[in-house]
C-alpha positions in Angstrom: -85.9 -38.8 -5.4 -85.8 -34.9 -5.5 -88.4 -33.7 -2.5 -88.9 -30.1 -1.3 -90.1 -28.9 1.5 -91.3 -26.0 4.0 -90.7 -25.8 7.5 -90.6 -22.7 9.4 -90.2 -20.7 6.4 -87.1 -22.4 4.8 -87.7 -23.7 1.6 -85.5 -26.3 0.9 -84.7 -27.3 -2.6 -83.1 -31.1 -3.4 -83.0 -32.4 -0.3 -81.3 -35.0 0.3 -82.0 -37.2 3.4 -79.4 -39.2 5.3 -79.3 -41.9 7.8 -77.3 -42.1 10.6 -74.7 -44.7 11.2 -73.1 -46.7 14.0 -69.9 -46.2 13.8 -70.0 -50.3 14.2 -71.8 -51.0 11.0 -68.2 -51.2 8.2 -70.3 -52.8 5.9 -73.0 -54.8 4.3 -72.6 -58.1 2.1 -76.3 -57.0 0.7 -78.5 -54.5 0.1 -81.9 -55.1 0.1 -83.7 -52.1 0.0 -83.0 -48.0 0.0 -81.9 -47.8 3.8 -79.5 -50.0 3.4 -77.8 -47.9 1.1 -78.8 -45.0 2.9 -77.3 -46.4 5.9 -73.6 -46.3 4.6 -73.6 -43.8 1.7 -71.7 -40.2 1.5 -70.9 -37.9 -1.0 -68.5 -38.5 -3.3 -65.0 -37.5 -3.1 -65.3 -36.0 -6.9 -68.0 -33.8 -7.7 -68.6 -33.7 -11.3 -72.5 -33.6 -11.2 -74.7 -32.5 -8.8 -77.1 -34.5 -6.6 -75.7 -37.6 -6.0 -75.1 -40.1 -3.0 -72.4 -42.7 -3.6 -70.9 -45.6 -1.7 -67.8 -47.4 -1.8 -67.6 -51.3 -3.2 -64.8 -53.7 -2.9 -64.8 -57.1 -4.2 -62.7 -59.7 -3.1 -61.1 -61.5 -5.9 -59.5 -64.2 -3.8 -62.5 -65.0 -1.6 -65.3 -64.0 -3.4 -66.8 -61.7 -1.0 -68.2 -58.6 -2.1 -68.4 -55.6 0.7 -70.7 -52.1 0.3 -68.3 -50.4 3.1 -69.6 -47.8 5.2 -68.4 -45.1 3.6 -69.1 -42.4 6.1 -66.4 -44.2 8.2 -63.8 -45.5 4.8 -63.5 -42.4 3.2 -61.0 -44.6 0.5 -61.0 -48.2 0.0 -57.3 -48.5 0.9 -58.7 -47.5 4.5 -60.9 -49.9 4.7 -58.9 -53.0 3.0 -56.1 -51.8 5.5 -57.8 -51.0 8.6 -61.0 -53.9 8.1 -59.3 -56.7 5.9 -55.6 -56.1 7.2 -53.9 -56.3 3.9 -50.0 -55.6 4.6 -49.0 -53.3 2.0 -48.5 -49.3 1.6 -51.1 -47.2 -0.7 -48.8 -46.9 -3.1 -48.5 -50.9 -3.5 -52.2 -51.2 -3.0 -52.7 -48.5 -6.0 -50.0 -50.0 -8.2 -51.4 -53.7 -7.9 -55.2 -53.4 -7.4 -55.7 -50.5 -10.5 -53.6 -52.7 -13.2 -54.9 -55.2 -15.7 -53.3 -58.0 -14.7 -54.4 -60.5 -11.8 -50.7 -60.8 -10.5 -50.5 -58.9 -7.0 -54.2 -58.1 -7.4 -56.8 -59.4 -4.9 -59.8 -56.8 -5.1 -61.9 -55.3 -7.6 -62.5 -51.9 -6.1 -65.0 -49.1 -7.5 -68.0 -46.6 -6.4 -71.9 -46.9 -6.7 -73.3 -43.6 -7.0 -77.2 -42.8 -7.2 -78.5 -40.4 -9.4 -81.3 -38.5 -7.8 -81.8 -37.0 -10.8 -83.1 -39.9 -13.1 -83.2 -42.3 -9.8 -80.5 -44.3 -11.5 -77.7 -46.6 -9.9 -74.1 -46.4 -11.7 -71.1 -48.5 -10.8 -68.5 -46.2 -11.4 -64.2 -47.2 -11.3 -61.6 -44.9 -10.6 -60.5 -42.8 -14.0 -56.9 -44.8 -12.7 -58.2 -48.2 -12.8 -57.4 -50.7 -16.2 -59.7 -53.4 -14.8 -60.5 -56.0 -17.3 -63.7 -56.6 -19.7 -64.6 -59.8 -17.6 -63.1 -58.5 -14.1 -65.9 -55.3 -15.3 -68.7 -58.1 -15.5 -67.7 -60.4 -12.8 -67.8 -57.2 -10.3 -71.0 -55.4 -12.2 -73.0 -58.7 -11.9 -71.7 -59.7 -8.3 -73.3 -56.1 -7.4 -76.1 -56.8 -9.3 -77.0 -59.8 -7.5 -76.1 -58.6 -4.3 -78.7 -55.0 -4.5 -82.2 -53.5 -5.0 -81.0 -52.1 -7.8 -83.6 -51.9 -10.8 -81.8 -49.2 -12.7 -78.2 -50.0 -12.5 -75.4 -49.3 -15.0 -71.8 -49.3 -15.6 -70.8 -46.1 -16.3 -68.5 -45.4 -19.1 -66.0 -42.3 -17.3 -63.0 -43.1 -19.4 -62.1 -42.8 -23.2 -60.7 -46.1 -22.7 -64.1 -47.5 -21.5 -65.9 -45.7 -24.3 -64.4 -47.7 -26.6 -65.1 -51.0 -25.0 -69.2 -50.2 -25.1 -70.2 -52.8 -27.8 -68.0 -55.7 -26.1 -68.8 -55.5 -22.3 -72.3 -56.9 -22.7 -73.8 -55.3 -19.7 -76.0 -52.3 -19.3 -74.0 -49.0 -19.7 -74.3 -45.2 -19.6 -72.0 -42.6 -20.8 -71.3 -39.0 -19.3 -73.5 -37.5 -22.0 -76.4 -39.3 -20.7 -76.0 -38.4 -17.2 -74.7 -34.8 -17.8 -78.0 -34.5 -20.0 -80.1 -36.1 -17.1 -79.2 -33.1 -14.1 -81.5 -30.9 -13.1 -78.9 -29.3 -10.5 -75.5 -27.1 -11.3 -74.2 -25.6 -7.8 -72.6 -23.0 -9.7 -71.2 -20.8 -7.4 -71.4 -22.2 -4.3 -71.8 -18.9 -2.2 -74.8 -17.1 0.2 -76.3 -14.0 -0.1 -79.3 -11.5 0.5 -81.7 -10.2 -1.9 -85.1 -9.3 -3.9 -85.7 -12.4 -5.9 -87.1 -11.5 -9.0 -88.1 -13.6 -12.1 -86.4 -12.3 -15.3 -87.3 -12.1 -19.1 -83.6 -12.1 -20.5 -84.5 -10.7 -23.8 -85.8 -7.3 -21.9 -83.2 -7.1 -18.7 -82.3 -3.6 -19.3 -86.0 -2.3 -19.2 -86.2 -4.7 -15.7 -83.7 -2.1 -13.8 -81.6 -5.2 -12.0 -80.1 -3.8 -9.1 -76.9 -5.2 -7.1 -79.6 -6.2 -4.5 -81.5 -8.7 -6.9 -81.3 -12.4 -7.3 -82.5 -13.0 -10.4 -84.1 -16.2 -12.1 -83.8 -16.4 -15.6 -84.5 -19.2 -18.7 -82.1 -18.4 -21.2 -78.2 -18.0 -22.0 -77.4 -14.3 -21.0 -74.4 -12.7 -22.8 -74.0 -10.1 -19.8 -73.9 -10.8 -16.1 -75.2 -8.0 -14.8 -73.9 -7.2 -11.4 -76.6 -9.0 -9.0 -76.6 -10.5 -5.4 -77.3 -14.0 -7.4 -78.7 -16.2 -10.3 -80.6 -19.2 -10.7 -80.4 -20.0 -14.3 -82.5 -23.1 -16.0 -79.6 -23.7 -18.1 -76.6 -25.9 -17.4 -73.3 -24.6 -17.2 -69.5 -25.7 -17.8 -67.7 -24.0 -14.5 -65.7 -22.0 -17.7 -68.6 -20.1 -19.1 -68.6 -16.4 -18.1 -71.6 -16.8 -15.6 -69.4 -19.6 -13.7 -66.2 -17.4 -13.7 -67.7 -14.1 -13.4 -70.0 -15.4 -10.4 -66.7 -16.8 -8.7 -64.9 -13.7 -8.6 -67.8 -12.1 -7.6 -68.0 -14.3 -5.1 -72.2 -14.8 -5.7 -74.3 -17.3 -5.3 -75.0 -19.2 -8.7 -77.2 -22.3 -9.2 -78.6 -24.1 -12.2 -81.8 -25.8 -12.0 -83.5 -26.9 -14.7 -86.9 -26.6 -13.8 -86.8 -23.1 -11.6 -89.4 -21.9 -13.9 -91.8 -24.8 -13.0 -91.5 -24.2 -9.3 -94.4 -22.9 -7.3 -92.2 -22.8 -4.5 -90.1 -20.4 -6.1 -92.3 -18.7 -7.8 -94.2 -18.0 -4.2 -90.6 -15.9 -3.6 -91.0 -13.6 -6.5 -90.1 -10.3 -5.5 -89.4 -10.7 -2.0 -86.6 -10.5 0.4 -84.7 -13.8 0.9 -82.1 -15.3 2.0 -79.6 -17.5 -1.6 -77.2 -20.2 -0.4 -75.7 -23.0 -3.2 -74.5 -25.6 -2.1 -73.0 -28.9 -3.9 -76.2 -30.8 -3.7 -78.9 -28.6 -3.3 -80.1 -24.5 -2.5 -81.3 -23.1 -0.3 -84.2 -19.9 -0.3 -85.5 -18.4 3.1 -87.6 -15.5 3.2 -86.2 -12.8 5.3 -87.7 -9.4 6.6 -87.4 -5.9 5.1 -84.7 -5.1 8.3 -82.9 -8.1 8.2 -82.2 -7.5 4.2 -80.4 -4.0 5.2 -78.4 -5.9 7.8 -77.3 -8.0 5.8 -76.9 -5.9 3.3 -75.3 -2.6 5.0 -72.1 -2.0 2.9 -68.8 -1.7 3.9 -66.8 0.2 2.6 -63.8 -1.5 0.5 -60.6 0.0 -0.3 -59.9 1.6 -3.5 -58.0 -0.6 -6.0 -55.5 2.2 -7.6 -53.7 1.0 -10.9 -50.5 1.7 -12.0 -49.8 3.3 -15.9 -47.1 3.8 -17.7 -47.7 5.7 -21.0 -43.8 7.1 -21.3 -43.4 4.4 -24.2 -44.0 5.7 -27.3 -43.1 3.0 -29.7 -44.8 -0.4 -30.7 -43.1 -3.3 -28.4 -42.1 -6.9 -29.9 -43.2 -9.8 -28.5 -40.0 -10.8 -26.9 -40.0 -7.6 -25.3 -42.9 -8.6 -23.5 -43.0 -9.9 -20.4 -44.6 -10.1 -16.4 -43.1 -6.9 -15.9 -45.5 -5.4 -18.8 -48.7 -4.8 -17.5 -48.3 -1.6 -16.4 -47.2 -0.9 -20.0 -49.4 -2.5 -22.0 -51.4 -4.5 -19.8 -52.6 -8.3 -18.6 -53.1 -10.1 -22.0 -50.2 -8.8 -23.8 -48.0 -9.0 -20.6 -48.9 -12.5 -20.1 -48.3 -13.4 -24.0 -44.4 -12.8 -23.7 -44.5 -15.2 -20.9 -45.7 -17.6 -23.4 -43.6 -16.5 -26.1 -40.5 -17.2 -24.3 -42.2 -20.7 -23.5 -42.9 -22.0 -26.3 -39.3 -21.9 -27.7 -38.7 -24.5 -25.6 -41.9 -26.3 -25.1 -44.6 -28.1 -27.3 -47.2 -25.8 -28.7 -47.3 -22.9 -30.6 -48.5 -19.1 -30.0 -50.3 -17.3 -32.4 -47.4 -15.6 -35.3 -46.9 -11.8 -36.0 -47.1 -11.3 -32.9 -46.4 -7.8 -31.0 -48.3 -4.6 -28.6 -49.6 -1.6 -28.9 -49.0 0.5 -25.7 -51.1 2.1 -23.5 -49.4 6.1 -24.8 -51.3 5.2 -27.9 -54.8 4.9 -26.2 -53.8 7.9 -24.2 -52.8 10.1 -27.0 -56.2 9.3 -29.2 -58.9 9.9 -26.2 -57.0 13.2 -24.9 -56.9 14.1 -28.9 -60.6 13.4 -29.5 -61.9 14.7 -26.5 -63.0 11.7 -25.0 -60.8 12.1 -21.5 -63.0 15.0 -20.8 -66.0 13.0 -20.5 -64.2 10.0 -19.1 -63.3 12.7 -15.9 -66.6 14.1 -15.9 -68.8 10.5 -16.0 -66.6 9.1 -13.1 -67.8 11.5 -10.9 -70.8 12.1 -11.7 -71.5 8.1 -11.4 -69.5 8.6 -7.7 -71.7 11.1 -6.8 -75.3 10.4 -7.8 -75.1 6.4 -8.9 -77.4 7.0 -11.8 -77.5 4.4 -14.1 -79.5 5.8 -16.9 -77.5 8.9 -16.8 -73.9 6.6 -16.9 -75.6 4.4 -20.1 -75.8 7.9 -21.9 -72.4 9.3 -20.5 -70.7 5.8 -21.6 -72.3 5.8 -25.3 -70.7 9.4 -26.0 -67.2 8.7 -24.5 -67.4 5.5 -26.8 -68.6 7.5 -29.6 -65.9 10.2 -29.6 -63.4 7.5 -29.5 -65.1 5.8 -32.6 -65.4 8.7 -34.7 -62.3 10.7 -34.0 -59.3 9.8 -36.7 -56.8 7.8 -35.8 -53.6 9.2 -36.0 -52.3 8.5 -39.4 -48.3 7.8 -37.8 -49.5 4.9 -35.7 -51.6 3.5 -38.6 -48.5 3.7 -40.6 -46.3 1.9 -37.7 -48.9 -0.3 -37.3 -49.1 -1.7 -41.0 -45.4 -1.5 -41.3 -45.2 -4.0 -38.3 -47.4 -6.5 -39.8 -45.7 -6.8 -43.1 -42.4 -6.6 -41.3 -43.0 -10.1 -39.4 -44.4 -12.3 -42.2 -47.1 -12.9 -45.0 -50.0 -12.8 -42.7 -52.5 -9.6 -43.1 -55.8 -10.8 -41.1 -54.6 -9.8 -38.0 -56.6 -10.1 -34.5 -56.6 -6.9 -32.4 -57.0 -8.0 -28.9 -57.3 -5.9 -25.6 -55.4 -5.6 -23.0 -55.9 -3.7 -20.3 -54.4 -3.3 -16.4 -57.8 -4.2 -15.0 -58.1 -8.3 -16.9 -55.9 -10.9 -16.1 -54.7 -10.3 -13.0 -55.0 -12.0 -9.5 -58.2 -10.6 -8.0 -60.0 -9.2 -11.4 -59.9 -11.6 -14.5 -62.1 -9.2 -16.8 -63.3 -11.8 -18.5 -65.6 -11.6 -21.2 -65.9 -7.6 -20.6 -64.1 -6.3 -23.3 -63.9 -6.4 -26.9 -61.4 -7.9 -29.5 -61.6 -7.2 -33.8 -60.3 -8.4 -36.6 -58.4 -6.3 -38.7 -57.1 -6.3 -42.6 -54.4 -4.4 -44.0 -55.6 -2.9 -46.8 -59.1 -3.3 -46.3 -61.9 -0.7 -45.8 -64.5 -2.4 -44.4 -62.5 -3.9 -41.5 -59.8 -1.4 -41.5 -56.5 -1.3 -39.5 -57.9 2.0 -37.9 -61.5 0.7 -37.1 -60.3 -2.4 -35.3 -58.3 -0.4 -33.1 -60.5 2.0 -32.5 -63.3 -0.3 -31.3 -60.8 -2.2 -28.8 -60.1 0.8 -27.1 -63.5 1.6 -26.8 -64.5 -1.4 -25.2 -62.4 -0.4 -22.2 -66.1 2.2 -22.0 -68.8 -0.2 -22.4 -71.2 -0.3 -19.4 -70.6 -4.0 -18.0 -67.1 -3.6 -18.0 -67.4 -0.4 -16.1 -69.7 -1.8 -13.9 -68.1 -4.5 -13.3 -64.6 -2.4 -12.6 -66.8 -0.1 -9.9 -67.9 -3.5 -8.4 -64.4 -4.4 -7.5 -63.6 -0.7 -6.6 -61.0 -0.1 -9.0 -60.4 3.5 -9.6 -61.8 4.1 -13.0 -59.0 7.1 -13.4 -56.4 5.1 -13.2 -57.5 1.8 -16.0 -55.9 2.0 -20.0 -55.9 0.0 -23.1 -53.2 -1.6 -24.9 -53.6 -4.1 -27.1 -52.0 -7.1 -28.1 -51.5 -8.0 -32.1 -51.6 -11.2 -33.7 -52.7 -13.5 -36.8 -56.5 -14.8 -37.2 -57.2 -18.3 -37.3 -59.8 -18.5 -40.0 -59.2 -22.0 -39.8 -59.2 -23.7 -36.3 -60.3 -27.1 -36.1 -61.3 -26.7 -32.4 -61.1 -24.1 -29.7 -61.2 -24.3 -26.2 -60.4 -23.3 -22.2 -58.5 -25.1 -19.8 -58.1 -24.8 -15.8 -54.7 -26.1 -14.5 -56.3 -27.5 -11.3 -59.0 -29.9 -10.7 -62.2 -28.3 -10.3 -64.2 -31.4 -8.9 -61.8 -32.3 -6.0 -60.0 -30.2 -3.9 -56.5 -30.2 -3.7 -56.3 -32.8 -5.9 -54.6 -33.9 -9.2 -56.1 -33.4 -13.1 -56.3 -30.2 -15.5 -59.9 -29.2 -16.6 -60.3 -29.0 -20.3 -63.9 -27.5 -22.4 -63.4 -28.0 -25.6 -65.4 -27.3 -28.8 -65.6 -28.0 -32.6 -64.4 -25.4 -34.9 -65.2 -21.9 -33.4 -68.2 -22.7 -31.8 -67.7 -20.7 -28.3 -67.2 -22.9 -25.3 -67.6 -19.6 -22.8 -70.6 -18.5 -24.4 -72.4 -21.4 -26.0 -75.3 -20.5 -28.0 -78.9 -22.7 -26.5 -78.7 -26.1 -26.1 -75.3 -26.7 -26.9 -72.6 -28.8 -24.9 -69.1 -28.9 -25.1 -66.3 -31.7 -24.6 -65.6 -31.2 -20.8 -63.1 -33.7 -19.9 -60.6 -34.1 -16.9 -56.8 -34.8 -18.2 -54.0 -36.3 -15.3 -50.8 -36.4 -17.8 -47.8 -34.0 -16.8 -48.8 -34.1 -13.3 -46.3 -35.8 -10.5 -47.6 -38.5 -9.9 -46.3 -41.6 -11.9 -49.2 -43.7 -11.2 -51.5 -41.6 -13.3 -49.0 -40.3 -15.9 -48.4 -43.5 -16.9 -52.1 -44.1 -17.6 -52.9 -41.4 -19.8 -56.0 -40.9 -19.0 -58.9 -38.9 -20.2 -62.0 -38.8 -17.8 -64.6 -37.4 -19.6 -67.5 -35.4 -17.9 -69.7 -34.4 -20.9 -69.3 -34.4 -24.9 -70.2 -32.0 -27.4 -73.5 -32.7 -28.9 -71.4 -30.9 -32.1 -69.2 -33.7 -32.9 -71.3 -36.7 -33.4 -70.8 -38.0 -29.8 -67.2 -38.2 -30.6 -64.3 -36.4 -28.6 -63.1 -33.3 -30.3 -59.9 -33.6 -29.7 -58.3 -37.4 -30.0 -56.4 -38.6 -26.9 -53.0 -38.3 -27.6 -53.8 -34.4 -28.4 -55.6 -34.1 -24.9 -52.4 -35.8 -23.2 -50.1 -33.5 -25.2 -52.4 -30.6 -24.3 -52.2 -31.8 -20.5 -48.8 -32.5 -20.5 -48.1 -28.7 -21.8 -50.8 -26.9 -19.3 -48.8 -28.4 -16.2 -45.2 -26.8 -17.5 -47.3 -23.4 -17.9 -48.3 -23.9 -14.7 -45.4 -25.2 -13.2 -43.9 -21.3 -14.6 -46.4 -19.5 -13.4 -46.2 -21.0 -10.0 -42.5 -20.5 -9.3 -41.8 -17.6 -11.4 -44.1 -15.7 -12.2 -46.8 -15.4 -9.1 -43.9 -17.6 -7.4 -47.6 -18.4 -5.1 -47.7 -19.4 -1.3 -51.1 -21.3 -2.4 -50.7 -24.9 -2.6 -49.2 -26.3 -6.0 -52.6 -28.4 -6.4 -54.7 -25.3 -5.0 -53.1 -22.8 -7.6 -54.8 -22.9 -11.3 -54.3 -20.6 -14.6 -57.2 -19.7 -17.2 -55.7 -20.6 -20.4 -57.3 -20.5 -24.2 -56.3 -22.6 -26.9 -56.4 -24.0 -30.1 -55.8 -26.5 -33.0 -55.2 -24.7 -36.3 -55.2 -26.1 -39.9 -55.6 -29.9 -41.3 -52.0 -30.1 -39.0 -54.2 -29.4 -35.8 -51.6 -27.5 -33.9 -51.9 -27.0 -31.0 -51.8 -22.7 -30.1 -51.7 -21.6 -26.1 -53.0 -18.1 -27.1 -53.7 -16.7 -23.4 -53.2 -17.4 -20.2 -54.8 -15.6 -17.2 -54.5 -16.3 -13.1 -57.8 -18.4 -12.2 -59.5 -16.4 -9.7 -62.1 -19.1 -7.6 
């Protein structure tokens, strides 16, 4: 049960008690009440939802026994069937025989219970690895049954695999959608800072002045981060949205909790000094004086990120022109996208056709041309000097104006269209940007700039307005914000823009991190995925994506072989169903590791970990032929 409480001044949200254990206690062959369950459980090694206690379970299939292990002191059943029952055999035997089907070599039925403080629910839950039998599943869910407490207690469906088996196991089950539904916790960010804590009407956040030194409570989706010491938002979020990523790099304290805007505790914090921290299970708010705030607080000064520009190319570059070596050229996006050009001759997915960049000369030419550099010089140091925000709103609007409404010049139109028609039938072409400040290690940008569509021939969504827009983007007041944040030198930032077909017609969309977000160090790619072109980085209210957690193309053999797809939540979109069908998730898998697998040892050739190292990549499935597109990849920055 959730329980709060004040003791000296710290409020305490979702506190979850514990029990300590003898380390002579290994375990219990029942559990007749709470403390007993208290007494040996831990948190679990994956943390897919938030607020929950779990314990490890091992049945013995030979001698019938049934053991709830401590698991403060078995961190994994192998340890404790090793160390406590002796068996002879390596992990790798013990994985290879006790996660199969088949009885041969097998002796235990091994899984976890975790409790959902959230609904108060119990949920026997197997490893994503394991291919335990229908009747090895009842024998072991009843066994536990008998053996607890437990009023509310399911099997939990984690696995397409088990999805499917729903109607035939005859025993009480619950699906991810049902318990990603049921949280009232997110630790989004898990971070700690110092602020004002304010309550926040989203709809009129500009009129509330939100300073850096904020941490702000709010009730709906928010398009724009604005830069604040923290967030507590009441709405859930997939660690892919732009609040998760944006409040990683930032490196800010980020929590969702459903019913923030219910709590009087809170609420007895509204505009005060406090103290934010997130953590997995819980957060933490302590009030804190006027003087320790500007301690905390005191800045210190950070050293000026200068970027490098080249503008000396003056023509339009091809796509297999384009690689790592780019960015200073024509920036992160488009730089990036000749990596994946020259992969995907040899690998199995696609990249978005018609395909080439417009240099950063081009951007430079137009805003020294419309007069727009001027202001650009003058805004920077006026915002350097006197931090006015009102007075940097108005200063942005004009530099974006004079880009809008200068003319293009009619040359690089010409070039432009030429291009397009010169690599194939398509004319609904996407104008994406691409600057030296987004997709690079340290500063992802994402979400802060703008990308069009453009028509050859049309009027309405000319060639020349998409363009123009894109480069104007590079101005608009979150993305400067967010640059000064990170100290970039404004001076020294440029747009290029990268140049490809539309998809009028994908069948689903979606982002993928090439590391496992729920364990660290561990195996599995994170994949959100949604119907159609419904956003999966900003979803409109109440809408959920597939969130699912793929092993294939990894190195391990053991789960390779499996195929497995452990699912975390579905999109409410899609009937319940998967968006994408397995053997598309495994294919998508298997193609994210040999991106990675580039990235790693060519590319950013990392000192990181292999398992610690993750990339940020979009994609999509086009047509009725669903195939599959990688159409950017960006360094993960966590």
């Amino acid at each position: 049960m959730i329980t709060s409480y004040i003791k000296k001044h710290l409020v305490v949200l979702f506190i979850v008690t514990s029990t300590l254990v003898t380390s002579q206690t290994k375990f219990k062959r029942v559990l007749t009440s709470a403390s007993d369950f208290n007494a040996l459980k831990t948190t679990p090694n994956t943390n897919k939802y938030g607020n929950i206690d779990a314990l490890k379970v091992v049945f013995d299939i030979e001698e019938k026994q049934l053991y709830f292990i401590n698991s403060k002191t078995y961190k994994y059943h192998y340890r404790f069937c090793k160390g406590y029952l002796e068996i002879p055999q390596t992990l790798k035997e013990f994985n290879n025989s006790n996660y199969k089907a088949q009885h041969k070599d097998k002796r235990f039925l091994l899984g976890n219970i975790n409790h959902y403080l959230a609904n108060d629910t119990y949920n026997l839950e197997l490893s994503p690895i394991d291919d335990m039998l229908i009747g090895d599943i009842k024998t072991f869910y009843d066994a536990i049954k008998e053996a607890t407490y437990f009023e509310n207690f399911n099997f939990f469906l984690n696995t397409s695999r088990l999805e499917k088996l729903r109607s035939v196991l005859g025993i009480p089950a619950i699906s991810a959608s049902d318990l990603y539904g049921d949280q009232t916790y997110q630790a989004v960010s898990a971070q700690k800072s110092y602020g004002c804590l304010k309550f926040v009407d989203v709809d009129s956040l500009k009129q509330n002045n939100i300073t850096k030194h904020d941490i702000i409570v709010i009730n709906q989706p928010i398009l724009e981060l604005p830069i604040t010491a923290g967030v507590i938002t009441t709405i859930l979020q997939t660690p892919l949205s732009h609040i998760s990523v944006l409040g990683k790099n930032r490196q800010i304290p980020i929590a969702a909790y459903t019913k923030a805007m219910q709590s009087d505790i809170l609420k007895s914090f509204d505009n005060q000094y406090v103290s934010f921290e997130v953590t997995l299970d819980t957060f933490y708010i302590k009030p804190i004086s006027k003087e320790q705030f500007e301690r905390k607080t005191k800045k210190k000064k950070k050293e000026t990120l200068f970027l490098e520009t080249n503008i000396s190319v003056k023509h339009l570059i091809d796509v297999d022109d384009l690689n790592q070596n780019s960015i200073n050229t024509v920036g992160g996006k488009a730089a990036n996208f000749g990596v994946l050009y020259d992969l995907a001759k040899k690998e199995q997915f696609k990249i978005p056709e018609s395909a080439f960049a417009i240099p950063f000369h081009f951007y430079d030419t137009h805003i020294k041309a419309s007069g727009a550099d001027v202001l650009i010089k003058q805004m920077i140091y006026d915002f350097k000097i006197n931090q006015d925000t009102k007075a940097l709103t108005k200063q942005l609007k004009a530099i974006q104006k004079k880009i809008k409404k200068a003319p293009l010049s009619p040359d690089l139109i010409a070039k432009v269209e030429a291009k397009i028609k010169s690599l194939g039938d398509y004319t609904r072409m996407r104008f994406r940007s691409s600057t030296n400040a987004e997709d690079i290690v340290g500063f992802s940008g994402a979400g802060l700039y703008d990308s069009k569509t453009g028509i050859v021939g049309s009027e309405k969504k000319s060639i020349e307005k998409a363009i123009k827009k894109v480069w104007s983007s590079l101005w608009y007041e979150r993305a400067f914000l967010e640059r000064d944040y990170f100290n970039i030198d404004q001076n020294s930032i440029a747009m290029g823009i990268l140049v490809h077909r539309s998809f009028p017609n994908e069948k689903a969309n979606g982002v993928a991190i090439t590391k496992n977000l729920y364990r660290k160090n561990y195996l599995g790619n994170v994949i959100n995925v949604q119907l159609g072109e419904a956003s999966v980085v900003q979803p409109e209210d109440g809408v959920t994506c597939d969130q699912v957690i793929c092993y294939s193309g990894s190195s391990s053999k053991l789960y390779n072989d499996k195929r497995i797809v452990e699912i975390i939540s579905h999109s409410n979109l899609n009937n319940g169903d998967l968006v994408m069908t397995e053997a598309e998730l495994i294919n998508l898998s298997e193609q994210l590791e040999k991106i990675k697998k580039h990235y790693y040892y060519n590319v950013y050739k990392s000192k990181q970990k292999y398992l610690a190292f993750g990339l940020d990549i979009e994609f999509k499935l086009d047509s009725d032929d669903r195939d599959l597109y990688i159409k950017q990849v960006r360094y993960f920055n966590d």
